[in-house]
N, C-alpha and C positions, 0 to 999 in steps of 0.2 A: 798508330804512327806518331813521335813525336817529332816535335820541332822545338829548338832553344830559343827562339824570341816569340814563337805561339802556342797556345793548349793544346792538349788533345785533338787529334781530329777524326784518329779512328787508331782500330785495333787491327789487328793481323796475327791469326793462330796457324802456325805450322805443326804438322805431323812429318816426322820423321822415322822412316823405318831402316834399321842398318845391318845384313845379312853379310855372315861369311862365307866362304867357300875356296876350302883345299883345294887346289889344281896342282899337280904333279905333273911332272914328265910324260909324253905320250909312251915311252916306254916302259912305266909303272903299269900302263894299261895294259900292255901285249896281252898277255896270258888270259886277260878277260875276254879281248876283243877274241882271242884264236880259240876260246869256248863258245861263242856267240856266232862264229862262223863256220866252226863243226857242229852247230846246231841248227842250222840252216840247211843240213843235209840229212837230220835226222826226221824223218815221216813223222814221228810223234810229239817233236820239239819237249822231248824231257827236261831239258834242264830247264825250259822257260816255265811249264807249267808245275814245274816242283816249286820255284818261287813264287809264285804263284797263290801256293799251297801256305806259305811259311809269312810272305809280305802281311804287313797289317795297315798295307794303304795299298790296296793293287790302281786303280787309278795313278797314284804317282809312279808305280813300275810300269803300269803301259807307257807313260811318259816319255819316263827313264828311257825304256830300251826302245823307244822309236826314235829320242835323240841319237841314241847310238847306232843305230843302223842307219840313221839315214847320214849321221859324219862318214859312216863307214861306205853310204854308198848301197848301202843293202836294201831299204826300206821296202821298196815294192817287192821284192824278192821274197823277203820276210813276209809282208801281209799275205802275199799269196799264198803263201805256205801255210799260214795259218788257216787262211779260207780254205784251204784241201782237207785242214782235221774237222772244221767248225761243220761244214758241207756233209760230210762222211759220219758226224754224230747224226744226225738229222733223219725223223723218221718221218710217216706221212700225219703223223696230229700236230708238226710243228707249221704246217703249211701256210696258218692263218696267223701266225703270231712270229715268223723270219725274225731271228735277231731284236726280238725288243726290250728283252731282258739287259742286265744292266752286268753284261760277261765282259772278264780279260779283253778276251776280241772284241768285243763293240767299242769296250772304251780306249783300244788301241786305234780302230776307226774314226771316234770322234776327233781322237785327239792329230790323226792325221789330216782328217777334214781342216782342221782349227789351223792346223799349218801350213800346209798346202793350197787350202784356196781361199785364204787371206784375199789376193788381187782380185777373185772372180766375185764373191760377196761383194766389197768396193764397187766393183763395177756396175754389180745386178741390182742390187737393193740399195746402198747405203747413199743413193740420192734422195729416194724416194721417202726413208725413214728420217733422213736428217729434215723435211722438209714438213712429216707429220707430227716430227716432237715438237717442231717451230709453229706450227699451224693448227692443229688439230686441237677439237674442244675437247672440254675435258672430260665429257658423258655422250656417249654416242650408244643410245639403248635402242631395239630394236623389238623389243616385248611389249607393246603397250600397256599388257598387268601387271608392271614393274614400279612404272612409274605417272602417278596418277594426272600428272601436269601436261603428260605427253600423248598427242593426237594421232589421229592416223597421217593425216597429211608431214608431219615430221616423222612420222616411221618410215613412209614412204622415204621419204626423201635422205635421211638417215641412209638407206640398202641402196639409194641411186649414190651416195657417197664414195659409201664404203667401196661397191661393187669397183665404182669408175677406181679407187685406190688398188683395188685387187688387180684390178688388168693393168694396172700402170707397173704393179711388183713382177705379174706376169710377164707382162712384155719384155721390164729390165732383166728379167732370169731367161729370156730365150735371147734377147739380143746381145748377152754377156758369154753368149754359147764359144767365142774363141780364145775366152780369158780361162776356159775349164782346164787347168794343169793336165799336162799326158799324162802324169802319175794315177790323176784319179782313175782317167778311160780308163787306162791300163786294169789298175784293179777292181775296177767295176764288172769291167766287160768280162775280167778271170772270175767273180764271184757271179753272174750272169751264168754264163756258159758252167760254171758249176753248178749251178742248180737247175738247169737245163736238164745236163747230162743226171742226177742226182735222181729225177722225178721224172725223166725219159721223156722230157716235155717234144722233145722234136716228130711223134706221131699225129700231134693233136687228138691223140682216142680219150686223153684223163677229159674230167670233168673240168671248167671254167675254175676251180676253187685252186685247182693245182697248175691250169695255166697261166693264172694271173701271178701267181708266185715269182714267176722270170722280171716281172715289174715289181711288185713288191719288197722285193729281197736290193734292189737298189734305191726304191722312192724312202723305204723304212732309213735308210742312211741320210740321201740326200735331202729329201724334205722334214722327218719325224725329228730326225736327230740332228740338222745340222742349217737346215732356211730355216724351220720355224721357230727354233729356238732366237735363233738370231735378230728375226723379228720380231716376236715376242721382247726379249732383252738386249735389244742391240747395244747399249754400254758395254754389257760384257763382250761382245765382241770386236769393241774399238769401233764402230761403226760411226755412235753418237759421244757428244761430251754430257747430254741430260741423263740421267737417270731414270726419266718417264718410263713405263713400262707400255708397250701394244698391244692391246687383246685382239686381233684379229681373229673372229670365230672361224671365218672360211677358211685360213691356212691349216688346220686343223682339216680338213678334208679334200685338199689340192691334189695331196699325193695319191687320189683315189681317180682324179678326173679322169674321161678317156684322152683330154686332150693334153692330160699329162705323160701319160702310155707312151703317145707316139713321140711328143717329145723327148722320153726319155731314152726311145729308143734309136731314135734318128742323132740328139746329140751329143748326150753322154756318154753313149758307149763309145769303143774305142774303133775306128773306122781303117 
């Protein structure tokens, strides 16, 4: 910064980034939108998964066409429809591994997560994160053959830390239970009861590997792909303004607890 009667007192670098973007007439679009809506009634969604085929960034197409279905009003229409082909590929070796692939549909998922429950993040977590990027040391090791400086008595005390942080994320993610968009219920509860009906889960005769899938097939969204990332890097979810990164090891196995089960199934789904 200068001044004409003082020196230098400091500098200031801006980065400037400057993008265009065509916008036409909403009736330049009819003819796209009245494809996109006769393919909402096709079982197979051909034309979505021809581009699909042809796109050389499919991530930016699940984007794309979930902003347009949801201007248009379709979105959960859509997703479910999609979860009726996703469900229907599905044999019994995918049991253990629902969705964690990096497919058209999951990352039309993420990216509906990313939009949709913007307010219920805010509310669950993004106290608690803004409070451990401001607060928290910078090593919090828990192996004591890592680090030779470090004692039992701060290992200990290190997992009474962390722990007491984990139930504070848990706590904000259950008492955040009526900021959960109906959108998600909604499609949570159609991808639930899809794999329900899919694996014939409603006899209780399969083994525990296929009845645990009715949780799975929602925690692998809600926590794998969409809380723990968020902690993990809360910047990029707008959460925080630091850049610090969270390792939290236990998020990594949340979505396995039983006491996540019943949570998921008492509040997420759709009532």
């Amino acid at each position: 910064m200068l001044d004409n009667q003082q020196p230098i007192v400091g500098q200031l670098r801006i980065g400037a980034l400057l993008e265009e973007y065509q916008v036409f007439p909403l009736q330049t679009y009819r003819p796209l939108m009245d494809d996109l809506t006769k393919n909402l009634y096709d079982p197979q969604h051909r034309m979505v998964y021809e581009l699909t085929k042809k796109s050389t960034d499919v991530q930016q197409l699940a984007k794309d066409l979930l902003r347009v279905y949801e201007g248009m009003g379709d979105s959960v229409t859509w997703i479910k429809s999609l979860i009726d082909i996703e469900v229907a590929s599905l044999t019994s070796d995918d049991v253990n591994i629902l969705f964690r692939g990096n497919s058209f549909f999951t990352r039309v998922i993420d990216n509906f997560l990313k939009s949709t429950g913007r307010d219920f993040l805010e509310e669950a977590i993004q106290p608690i994160l803004q409070r451990l990027c401001q607060q928290y040391r910078q090593t919090v090791e828990l192996d004591t053959s890592r680090l030779s400086t470090n004692t039992t008595e701060l290992t200990l005390a290190d997992c009474t830390e962390i722990f007491k942080d984990a139930q504070d994320v848990w706590t904000g993610i259950q008492t955040a239970e009526s900021k959960c968009p109906i959108e998600l219920r909604q499609v949570f509860d159609h991808l639930q009861t899809a794999i329900i009906k899919k694996f014939d889960l409603h006899n209780g005769k399969l083994s525990r590997q296929y009845q645990i899938a009715q949780y799975t097939c929602v925690s692998g969204f809600i926590f794998l792909r969409w809380i723990c990332p968020a902690i993990i890097s809360p910047k990029q979810f707008g959460l925080v303004q630091s850049k610090r990164r969270i390792g939290f090891f236990f998020m990594e196995r949340l979505s396995f607890s039983p006491v996540f089960f019943l949570s998921i199934q008492i509040n997420l789904r759709q009532k």
